[in-house]
C-alpha positions as CSV (number, residue, x, y, z in Angstrom):
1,X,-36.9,-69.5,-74.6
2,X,-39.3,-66.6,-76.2
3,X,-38.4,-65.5,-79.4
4,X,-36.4,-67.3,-81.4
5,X,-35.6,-65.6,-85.1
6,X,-33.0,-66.1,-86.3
7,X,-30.8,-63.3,-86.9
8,X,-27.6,-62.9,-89.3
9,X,-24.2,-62.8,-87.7
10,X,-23.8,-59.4,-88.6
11,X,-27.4,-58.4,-86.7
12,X,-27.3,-57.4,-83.2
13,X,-29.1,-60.0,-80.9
14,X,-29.9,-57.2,-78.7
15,X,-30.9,-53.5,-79.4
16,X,-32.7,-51.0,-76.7
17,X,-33.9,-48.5,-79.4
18,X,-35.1,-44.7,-78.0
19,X,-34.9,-45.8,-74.2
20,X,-35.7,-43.0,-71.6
21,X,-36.5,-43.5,-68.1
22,X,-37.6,-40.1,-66.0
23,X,-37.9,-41.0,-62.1
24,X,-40.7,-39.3,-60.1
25,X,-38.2,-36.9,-59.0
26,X,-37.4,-35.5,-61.8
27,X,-34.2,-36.8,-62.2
28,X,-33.3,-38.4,-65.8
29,X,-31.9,-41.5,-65.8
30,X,-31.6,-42.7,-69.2
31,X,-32.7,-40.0,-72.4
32,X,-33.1,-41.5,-75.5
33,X,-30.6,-44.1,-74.9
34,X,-29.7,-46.5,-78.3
35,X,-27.6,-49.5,-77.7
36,X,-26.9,-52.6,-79.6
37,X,-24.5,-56.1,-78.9
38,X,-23.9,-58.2,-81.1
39,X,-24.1,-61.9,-80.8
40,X,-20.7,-63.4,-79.1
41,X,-19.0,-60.4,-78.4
42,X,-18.3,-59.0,-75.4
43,X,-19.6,-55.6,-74.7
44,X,-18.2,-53.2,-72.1
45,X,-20.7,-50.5,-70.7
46,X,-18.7,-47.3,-69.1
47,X,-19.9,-44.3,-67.5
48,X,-19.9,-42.3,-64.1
49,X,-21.8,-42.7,-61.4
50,X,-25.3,-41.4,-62.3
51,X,-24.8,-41.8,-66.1
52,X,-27.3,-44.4,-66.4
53,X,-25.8,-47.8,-67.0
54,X,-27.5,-49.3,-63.9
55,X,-30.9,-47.8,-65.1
56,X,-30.1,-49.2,-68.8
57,X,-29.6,-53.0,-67.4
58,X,-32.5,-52.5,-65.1
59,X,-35.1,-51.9,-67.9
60,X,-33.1,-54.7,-69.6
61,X,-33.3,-57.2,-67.3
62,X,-37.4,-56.1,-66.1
63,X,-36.7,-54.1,-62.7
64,X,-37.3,-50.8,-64.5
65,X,-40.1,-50.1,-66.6
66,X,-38.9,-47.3,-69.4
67,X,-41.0,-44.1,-70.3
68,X,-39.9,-44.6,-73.8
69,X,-38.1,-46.8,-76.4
70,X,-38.0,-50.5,-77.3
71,X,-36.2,-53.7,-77.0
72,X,-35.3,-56.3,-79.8
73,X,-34.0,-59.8,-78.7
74,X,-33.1,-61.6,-82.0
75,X,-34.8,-59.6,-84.0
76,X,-37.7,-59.5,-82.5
77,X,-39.7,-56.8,-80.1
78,X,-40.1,-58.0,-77.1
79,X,-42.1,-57.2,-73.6
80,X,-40.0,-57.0,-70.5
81,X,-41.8,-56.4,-67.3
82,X,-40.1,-58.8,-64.9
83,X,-36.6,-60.8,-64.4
84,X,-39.0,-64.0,-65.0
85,X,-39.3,-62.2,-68.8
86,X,-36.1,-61.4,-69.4
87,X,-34.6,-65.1,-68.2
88,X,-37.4,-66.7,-70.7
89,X,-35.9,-64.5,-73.2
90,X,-32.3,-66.0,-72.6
91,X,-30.5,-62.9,-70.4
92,X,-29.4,-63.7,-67.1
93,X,-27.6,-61.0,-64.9
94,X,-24.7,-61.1,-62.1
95,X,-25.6,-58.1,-59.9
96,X,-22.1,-56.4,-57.6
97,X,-23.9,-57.5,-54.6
98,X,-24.5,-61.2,-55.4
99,X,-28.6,-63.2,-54.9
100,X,-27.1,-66.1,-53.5
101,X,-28.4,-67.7,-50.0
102,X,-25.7,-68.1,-47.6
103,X,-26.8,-71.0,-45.5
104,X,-27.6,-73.4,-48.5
105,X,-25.0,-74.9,-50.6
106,X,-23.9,-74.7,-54.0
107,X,-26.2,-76.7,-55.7
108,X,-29.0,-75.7,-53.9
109,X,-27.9,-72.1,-55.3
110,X,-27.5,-73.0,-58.8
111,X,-31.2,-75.2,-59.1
112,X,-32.9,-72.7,-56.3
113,X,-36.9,-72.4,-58.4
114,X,-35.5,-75.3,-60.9
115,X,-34.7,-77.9,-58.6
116,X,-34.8,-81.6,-59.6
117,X,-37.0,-84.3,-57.8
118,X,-37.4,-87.7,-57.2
119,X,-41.5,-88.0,-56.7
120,X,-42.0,-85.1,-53.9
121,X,-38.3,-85.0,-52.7
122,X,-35.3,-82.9,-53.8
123,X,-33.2,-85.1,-55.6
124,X,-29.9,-83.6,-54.0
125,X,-27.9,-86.0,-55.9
126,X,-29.0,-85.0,-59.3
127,X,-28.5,-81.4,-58.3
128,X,-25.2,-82.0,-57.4
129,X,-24.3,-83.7,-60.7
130,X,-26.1,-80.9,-63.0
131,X,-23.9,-77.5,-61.1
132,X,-20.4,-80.3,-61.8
133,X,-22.2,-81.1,-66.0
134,X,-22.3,-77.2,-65.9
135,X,-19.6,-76.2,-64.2
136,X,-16.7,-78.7,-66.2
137,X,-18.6,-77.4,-69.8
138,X,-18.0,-73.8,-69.1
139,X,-14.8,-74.5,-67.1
140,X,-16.5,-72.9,-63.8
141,X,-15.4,-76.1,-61.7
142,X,-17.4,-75.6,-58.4
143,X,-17.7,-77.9,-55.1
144,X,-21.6,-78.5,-55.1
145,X,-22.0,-79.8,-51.6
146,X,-19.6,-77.0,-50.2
147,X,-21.6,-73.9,-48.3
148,X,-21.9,-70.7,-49.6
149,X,-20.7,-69.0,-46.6
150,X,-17.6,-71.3,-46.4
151,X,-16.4,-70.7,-50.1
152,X,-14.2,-67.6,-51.1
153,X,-15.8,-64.5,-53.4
154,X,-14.7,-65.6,-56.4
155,X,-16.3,-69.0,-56.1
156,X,-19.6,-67.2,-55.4
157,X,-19.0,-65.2,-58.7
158,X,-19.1,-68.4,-60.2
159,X,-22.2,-69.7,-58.5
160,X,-23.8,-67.0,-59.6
161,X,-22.6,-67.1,-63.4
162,X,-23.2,-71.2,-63.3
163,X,-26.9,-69.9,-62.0
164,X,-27.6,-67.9,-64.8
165,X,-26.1,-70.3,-67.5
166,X,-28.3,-73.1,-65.3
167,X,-31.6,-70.9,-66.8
168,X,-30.6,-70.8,-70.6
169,X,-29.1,-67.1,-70.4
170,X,-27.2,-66.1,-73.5
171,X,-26.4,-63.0,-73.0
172,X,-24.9,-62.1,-69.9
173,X,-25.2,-58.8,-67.8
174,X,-21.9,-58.8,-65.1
175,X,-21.8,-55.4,-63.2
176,X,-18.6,-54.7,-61.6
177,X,-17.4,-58.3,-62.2
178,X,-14.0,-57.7,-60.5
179,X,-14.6,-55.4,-57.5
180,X,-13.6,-57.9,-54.8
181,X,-11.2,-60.6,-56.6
182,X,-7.5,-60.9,-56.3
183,X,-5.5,-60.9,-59.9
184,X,-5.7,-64.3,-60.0
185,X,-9.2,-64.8,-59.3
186,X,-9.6,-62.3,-62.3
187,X,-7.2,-64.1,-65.0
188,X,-9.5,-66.9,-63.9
189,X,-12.6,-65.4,-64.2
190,X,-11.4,-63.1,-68.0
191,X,-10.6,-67.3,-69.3
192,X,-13.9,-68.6,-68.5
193,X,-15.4,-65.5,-69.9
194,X,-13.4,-65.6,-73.3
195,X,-14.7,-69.4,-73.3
196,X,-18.4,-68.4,-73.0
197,X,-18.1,-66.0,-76.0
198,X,-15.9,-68.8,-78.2
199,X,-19.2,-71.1,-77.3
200,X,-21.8,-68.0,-79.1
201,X,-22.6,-66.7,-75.2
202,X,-22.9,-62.8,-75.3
203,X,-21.8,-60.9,-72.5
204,X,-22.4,-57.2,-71.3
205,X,-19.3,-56.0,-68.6
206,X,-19.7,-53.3,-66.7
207,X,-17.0,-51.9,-65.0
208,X,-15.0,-48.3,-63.6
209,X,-11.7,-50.7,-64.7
210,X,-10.7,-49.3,-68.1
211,X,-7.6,-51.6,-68.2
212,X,-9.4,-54.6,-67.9
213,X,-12.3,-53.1,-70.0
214,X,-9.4,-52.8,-72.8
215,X,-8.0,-56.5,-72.2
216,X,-11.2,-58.2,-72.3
217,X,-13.8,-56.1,-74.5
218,X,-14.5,-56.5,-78.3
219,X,-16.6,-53.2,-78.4
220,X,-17.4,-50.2,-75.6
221,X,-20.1,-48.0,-75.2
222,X,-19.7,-45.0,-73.1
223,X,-22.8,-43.1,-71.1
224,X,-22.5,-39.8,-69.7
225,X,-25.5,-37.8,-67.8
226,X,-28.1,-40.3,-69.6
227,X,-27.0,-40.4,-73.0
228,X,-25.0,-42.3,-75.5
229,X,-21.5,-40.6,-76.0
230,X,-20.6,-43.1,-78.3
231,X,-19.8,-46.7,-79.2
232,X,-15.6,-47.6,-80.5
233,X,-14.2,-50.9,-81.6
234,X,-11.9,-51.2,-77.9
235,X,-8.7,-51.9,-80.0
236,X,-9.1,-48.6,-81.6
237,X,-9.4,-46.7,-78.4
238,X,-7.5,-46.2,-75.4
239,X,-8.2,-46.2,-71.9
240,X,-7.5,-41.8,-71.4
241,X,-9.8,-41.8,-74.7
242,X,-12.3,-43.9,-73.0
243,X,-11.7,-41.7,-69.3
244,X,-12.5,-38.4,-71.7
245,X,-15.5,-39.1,-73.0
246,X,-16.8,-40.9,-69.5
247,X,-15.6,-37.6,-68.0
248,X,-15.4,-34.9,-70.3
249,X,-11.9,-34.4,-69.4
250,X,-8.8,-35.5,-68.9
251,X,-8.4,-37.6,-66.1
252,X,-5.3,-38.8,-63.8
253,X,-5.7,-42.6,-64.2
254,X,-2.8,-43.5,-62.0
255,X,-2.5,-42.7,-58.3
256,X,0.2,-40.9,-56.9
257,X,1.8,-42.3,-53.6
258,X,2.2,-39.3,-51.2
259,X,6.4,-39.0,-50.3
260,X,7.9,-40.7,-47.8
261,X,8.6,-38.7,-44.8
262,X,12.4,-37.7,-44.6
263,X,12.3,-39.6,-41.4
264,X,10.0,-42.4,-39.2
265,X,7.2,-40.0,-38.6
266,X,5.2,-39.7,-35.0
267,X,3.1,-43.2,-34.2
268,X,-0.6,-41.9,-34.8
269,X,-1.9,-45.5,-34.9
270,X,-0.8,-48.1,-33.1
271,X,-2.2,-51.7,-32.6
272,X,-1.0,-54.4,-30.8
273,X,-1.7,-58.0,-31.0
274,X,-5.6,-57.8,-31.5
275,X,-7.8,-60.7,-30.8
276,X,-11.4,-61.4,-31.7
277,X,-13.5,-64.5,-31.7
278,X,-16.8,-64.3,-33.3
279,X,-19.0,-67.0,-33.4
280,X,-16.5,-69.7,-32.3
281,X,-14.4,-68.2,-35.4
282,X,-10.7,-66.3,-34.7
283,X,-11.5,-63.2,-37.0
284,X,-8.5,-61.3,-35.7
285,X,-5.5,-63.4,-34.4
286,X,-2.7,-61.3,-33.1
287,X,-2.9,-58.5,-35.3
288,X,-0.2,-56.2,-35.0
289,X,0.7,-52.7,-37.1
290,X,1.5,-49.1,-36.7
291,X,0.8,-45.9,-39.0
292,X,3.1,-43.3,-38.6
293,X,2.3,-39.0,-39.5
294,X,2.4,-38.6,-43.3
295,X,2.1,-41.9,-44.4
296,X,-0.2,-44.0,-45.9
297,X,-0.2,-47.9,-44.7
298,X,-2.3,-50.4,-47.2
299,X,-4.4,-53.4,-46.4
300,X,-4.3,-55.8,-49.0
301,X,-6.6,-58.6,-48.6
302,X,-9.5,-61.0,-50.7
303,X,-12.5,-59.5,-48.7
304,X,-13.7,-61.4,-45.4
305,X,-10.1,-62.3,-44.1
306,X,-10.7,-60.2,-40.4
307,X,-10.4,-56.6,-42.2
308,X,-14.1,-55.2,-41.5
309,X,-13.6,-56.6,-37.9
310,X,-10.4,-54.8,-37.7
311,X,-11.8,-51.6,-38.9
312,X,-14.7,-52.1,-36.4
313,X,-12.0,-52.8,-33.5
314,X,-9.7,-49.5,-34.4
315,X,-13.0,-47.4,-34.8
316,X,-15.1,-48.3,-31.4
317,X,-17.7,-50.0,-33.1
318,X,-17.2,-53.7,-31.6
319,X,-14.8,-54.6,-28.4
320,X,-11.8,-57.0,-29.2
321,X,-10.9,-60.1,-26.8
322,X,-7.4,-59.1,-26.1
323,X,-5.1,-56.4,-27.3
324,X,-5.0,-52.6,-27.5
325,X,-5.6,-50.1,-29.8
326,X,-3.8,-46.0,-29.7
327,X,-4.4,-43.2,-31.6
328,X,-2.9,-40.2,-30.9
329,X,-0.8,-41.4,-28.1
330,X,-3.9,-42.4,-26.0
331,X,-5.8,-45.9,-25.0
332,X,-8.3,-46.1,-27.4
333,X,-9.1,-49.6,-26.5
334,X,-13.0,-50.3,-25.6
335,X,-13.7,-46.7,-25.9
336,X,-16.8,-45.5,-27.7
337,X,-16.5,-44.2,-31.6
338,X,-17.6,-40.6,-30.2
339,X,-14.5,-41.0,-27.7
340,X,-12.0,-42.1,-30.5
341,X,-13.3,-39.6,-32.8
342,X,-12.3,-36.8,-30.2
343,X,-8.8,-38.2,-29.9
344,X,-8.0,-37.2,-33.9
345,X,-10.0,-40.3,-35.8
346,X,-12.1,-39.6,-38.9
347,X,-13.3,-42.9,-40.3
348,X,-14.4,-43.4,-44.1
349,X,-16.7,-46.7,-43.5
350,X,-16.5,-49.5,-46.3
351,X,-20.7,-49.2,-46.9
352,X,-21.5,-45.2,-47.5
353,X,-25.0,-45.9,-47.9
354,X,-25.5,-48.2,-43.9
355,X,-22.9,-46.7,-42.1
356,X,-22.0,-43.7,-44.2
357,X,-24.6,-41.2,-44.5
358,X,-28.4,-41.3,-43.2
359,X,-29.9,-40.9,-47.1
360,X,-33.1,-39.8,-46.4
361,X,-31.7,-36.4,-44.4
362,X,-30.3,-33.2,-46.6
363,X,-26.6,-32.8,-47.4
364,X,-26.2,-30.2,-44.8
365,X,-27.4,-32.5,-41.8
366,X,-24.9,-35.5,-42.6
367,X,-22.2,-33.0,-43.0
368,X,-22.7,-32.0,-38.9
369,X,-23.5,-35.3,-38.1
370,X,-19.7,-35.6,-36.5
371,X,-20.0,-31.7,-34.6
372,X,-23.5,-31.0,-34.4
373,X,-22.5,-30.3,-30.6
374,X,-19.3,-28.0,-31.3
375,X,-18.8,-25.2,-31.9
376,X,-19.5,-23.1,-34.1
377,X,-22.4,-25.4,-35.5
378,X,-23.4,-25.5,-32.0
379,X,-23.3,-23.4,-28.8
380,X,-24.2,-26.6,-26.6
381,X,-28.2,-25.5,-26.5
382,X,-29.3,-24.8,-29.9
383,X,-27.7,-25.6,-33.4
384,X,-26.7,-22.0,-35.1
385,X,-28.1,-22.5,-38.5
386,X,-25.9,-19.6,-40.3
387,X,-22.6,-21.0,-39.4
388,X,-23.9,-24.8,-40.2
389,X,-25.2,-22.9,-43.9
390,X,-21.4,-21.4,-44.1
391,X,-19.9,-24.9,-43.6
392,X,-22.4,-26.4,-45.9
393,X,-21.6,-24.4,-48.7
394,X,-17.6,-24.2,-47.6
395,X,-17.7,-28.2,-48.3
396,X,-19.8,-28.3,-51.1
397,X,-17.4,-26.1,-53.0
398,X,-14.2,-27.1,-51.8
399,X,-15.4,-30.9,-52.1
400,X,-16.8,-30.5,-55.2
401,X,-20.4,-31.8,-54.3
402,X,-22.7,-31.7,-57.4
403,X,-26.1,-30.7,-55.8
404,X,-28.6,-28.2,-56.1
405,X,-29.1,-27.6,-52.7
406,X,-27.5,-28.1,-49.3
407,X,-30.7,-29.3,-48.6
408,X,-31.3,-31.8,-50.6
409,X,-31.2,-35.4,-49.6
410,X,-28.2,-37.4,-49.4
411,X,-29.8,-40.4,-51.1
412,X,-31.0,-38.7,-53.7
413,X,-27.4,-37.8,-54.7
414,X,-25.0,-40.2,-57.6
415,X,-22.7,-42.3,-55.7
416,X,-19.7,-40.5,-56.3
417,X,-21.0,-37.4,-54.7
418,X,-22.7,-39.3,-52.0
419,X,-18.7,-40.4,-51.3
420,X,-18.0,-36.7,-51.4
421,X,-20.3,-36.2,-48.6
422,X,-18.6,-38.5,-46.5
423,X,-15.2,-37.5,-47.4
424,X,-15.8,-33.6,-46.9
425,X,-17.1,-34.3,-43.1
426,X,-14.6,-37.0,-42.4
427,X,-11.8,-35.1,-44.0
428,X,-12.7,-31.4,-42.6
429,X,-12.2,-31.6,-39.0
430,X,-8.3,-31.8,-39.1
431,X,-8.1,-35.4,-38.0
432,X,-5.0,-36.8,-37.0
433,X,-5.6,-40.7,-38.3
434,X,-7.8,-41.5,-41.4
435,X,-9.4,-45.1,-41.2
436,X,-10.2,-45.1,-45.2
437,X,-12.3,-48.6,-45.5
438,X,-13.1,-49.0,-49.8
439,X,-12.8,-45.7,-50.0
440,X,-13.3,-45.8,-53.6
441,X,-15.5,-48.7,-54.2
442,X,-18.3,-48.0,-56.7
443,X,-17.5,-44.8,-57.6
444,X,-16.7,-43.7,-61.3
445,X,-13.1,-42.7,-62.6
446,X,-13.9,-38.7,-61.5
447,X,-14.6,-39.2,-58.5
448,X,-11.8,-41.8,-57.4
449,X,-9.1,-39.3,-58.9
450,X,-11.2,-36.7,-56.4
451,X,-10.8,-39.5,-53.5
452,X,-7.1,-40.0,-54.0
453,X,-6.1,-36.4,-54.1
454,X,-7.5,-36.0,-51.1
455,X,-6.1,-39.1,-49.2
456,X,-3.1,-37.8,-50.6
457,X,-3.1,-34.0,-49.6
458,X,-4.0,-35.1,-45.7
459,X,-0.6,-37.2,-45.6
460,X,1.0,-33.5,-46.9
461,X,-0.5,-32.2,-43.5
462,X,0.3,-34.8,-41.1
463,X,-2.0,-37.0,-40.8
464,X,-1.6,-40.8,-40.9
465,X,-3.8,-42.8,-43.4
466,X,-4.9,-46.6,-43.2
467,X,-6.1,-47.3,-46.5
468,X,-8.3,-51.0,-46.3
469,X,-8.9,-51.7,-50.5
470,X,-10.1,-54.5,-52.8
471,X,-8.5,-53.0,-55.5
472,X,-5.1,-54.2,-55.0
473,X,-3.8,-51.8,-58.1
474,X,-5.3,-48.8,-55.9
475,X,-4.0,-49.8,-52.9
476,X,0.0,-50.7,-54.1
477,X,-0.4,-47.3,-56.3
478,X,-1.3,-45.0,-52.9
479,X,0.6,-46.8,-50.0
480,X,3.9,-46.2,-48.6
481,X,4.0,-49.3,-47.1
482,X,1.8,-52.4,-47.3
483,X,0.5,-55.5,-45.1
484,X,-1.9,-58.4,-46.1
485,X,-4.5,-60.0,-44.0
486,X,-5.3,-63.7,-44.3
487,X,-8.0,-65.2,-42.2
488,X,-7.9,-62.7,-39.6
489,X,-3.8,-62.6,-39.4
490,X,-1.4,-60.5,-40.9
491,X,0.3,-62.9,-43.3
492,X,2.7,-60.2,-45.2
493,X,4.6,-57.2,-44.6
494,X,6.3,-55.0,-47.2
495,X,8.4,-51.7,-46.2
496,X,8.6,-50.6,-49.7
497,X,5.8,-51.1,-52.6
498,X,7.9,-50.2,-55.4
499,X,9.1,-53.3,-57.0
500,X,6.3,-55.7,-55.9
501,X,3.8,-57.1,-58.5
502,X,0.0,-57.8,-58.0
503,X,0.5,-61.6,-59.0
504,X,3.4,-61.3,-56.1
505,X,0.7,-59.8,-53.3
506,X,-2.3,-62.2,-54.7
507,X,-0.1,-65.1,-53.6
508,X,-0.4,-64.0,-50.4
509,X,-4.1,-62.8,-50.6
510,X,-4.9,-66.2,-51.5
511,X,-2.8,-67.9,-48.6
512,X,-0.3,-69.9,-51.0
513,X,2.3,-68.2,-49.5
514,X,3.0,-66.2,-46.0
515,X,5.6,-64.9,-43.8
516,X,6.6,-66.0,-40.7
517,X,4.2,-64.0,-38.0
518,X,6.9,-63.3,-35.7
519,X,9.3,-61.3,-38.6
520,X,6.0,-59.7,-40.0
521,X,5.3,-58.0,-36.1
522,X,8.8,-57.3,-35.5
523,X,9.4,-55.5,-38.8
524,X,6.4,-53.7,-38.7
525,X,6.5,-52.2,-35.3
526,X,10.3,-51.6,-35.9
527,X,11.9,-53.7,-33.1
528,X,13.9,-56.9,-32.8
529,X,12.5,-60.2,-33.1
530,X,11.2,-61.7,-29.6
């Protein structure tokens, strides 16, 4: 396990001491960062995008090697230069994205480079009675034989805590823990954490949710541009004192719904009993909804229940089986993305970095990428480089795009501004219908008040917004009106959002309760029941 001094309860069993990582590019990441955790407690780490807690928990955990400073582990200086070193010195991290392997099961997850043998054979039986040992003592109950890719996200979460508890970690790093689970899933999750820390584990949470950073934290540190702002006891703090000094400024923490239209607005978006099969699966199974002018229509949903493929259906990127999709009055169904685009459609896409923005070409070349043969960027021969410099810098003010240059590359950029990119071109061609897909996801507390002003001011205009979200406080905050999606159907329908609860929606997220199909298509698309 490494070092092993014992330290006093009072001592902090880790402390990064003087840390400063510069990349080649200049850019610094971390400047003379101090931090310290004490053993059991739970430890939030805030900041915006670009502040420097990913770098921070990179060094930590071996991934980055710092320019300066030092790490203590009870007590005791210690050497970091790989994951393998930081696991022999007890910490075990939960990255967003999770490390697991798809096609094996649970067991084979949780003992994957540990596992138990009989002679030369994997002993698949012992595995599978270690991950239930582990799983009842933490009170992370997981199905061992099940497959990854057949269990639900928050079981994964698990997987990948059970992992990390499998290798002797005692102190914990979970970035953005919560992104993707339903309220449930995350009373769930907060219990077995509070259990951990009642049993001596330490744990470092990361997350943009000050709420739950307030509900579940003993302490927070906050990071802005590299450096320590400061670290409170979080029952002495609240969550606009922890937005200001993430921010350095007051922040709107609440979204604002835009108004109801005074009557049923134009049909901008309409879809009608979509079909897809995939793989012998029914991802989409007679998917029915409408957005109307001014309005914004949520998609609740525990991620992987048909709303990608219906994004990808509505936007031209895959064909469905059966049904129809119109925007704008006209058959979008089986057109191209460049053809649906044309009819009015600006598409935020749920992955900025794959499908949003080519990273390694310069602000002012993603920002075309949607008109680089219109006018006036384009006269149909050659690109005219002074208008295309006018709507660079046009959208980088209006937008609010920190950058030194409209030439700089996109990947280069903090991932709030990155989604500034992709909002300013999506949102600056006047579209008629906004497909928003995680609009928000992975951006700090700035930059999502930025996002939802936006959304917000395009209903003002006109246009009609479908707004797919994890986040089911985001979504009920911004929608007028509200469906859920489970396993590829529409399982819920709500008219008005006022009134309903999250615990109310997650019910329905996680398939315990539904409506029936025919009432949820006729009340949505506003005609009698067949």
């Amino acid at each position: 396990m490494g070092a092993q001094t014992q330290a006093r309860a009072t001592d902090p069993i880790l402390l990064m001491k003087g840390i400063t990582k510069v990349y080649p590019n200049g850019l610094v990441a971390n400047s003379n960062v101090t931090f310290e955790v004490r053993k059991g407690e739970i430890h939030a780490l805030v900041g915006e995008n670009g502040a420097g807690k990913t770098t921070l928990m990179k060094v930590l955990f071996g991934l980055e090697k710092p320019d300066e400073g030092s790490i203590f582990i009870r007590g005791e200086e210690v050497k970091i230069s790989s994951p393998n070193d930081a696991i022999r010195y007890g910490v075990g991290m939960v990255h967003q994205h999770f490390m697991l392997a798809p096609s094996l099961t649970v067991a084979e997850n949780i003992v994957l480079g540990a596992e138990p043998r009989r002679g030369i054979w994997f002993d698949r039986r012992r595995a599978e009675q270690m991950c239930r040992e582990l799983g009842e003592k933490y009170g992370l109950q997981v199905d061992p034989a099940a497959r990854i890719s057949d269990v639900p996200v928050g079981i994964r979460q698990r997987v990948e805590i059970l992992k990390a508890l499998m290798r002797g970690s005692d102190i914990l790093v979970l970035d953005e823990p919560t992104a993707v689970l339903t309220p449930q899933e995350t009373e769930e999750l907060f219990e077995a954490l509070k259990s951990l820390k009642e049993m001596g584990h330490t744990i470092i949470f990361i997350s943009h949710k000050l709420r739950e950073v307030k509900e579940l934290s003993d302490r927070v540190t906050v990071l802005r541009s590299g450096r320590v702002i400061g670290t409170r006891n979080t029952d002495q703090v609240t969550v606009e004192e922890i937005s200001r000094m993430m921010v350095g400024r007051d922040v709107v923490l609440r979204p604002m719904r835009p108004k109801a239209p005074a009557g049923p607005g134009e049909v901008k978006l309409l879809v009608n009993k979509l079909n897809l099969v995939r793989d012998g699966t029914h991802v989409l199974k007679d998917v029915s909804l409408q957005v109307r002018a001014g309005e914004i229509l949520g998609v609740a949903g525990v991620e992987g229940n048909g709303q990608v493929e219906l994004v990808e259906v509505i936007t031209g990127l895959s064909p469905c089986d059966s049904g129809e999709v119109w925007v704008c009055g006209q058959d979008a169904t089986g057109k191209s993305p460049g053809e649906i685009r044309d009819m009015g459609l600006s598409h935020i896409p749920q992955d900025r970095m794959i499908f949003g923005v080519a990273s390694n070409a310069s602000i002012s070349e993603n920002l075309i990428s949607n008109r680089y043969n219109k006018a006036p960027v384009s006269n149909g021969f050659s690109l005219n480089l002074k208008a295309i410099s006018r709507l660079s810098q046009e959208l980088i003010g209006k937008f609010d795009i920190k950058t030194s240059s409209a030439q700089q590359a996109v990947g280069t950029l903090s991932g709030g501004n990155i989604q500034k990119v992709v909002i300013a071109r999506e949102f600056s061609t006047g579209p008629q219908v906004i497909i928003a897909n995680q609009p928000t996801r992975g951006i700090d507390i700035g930059a999502t008040e930025s996002v939802h002003k936006y959304l917000v001011e395009a209903t003002e205009s006109g246009t009609a917004v479908l707004l797919i979200c994890a986040d089911l406080n985001e979504v009920m905050s911004l929608s007028n009106r509200l469906i859920v999606m489970y396993e590829g159907q529409v399982v819920a329908y709500f008219d008005e959002v006022e009134g309903l609860t999250e615990e109310e929606i997650g019910l329905y997220m996680l398939g315990l309760k539904r409506q029936e199909p025919d009432q949820v298509t006729a009340s949505m698309m506003g005609r009698p029941v067949e």
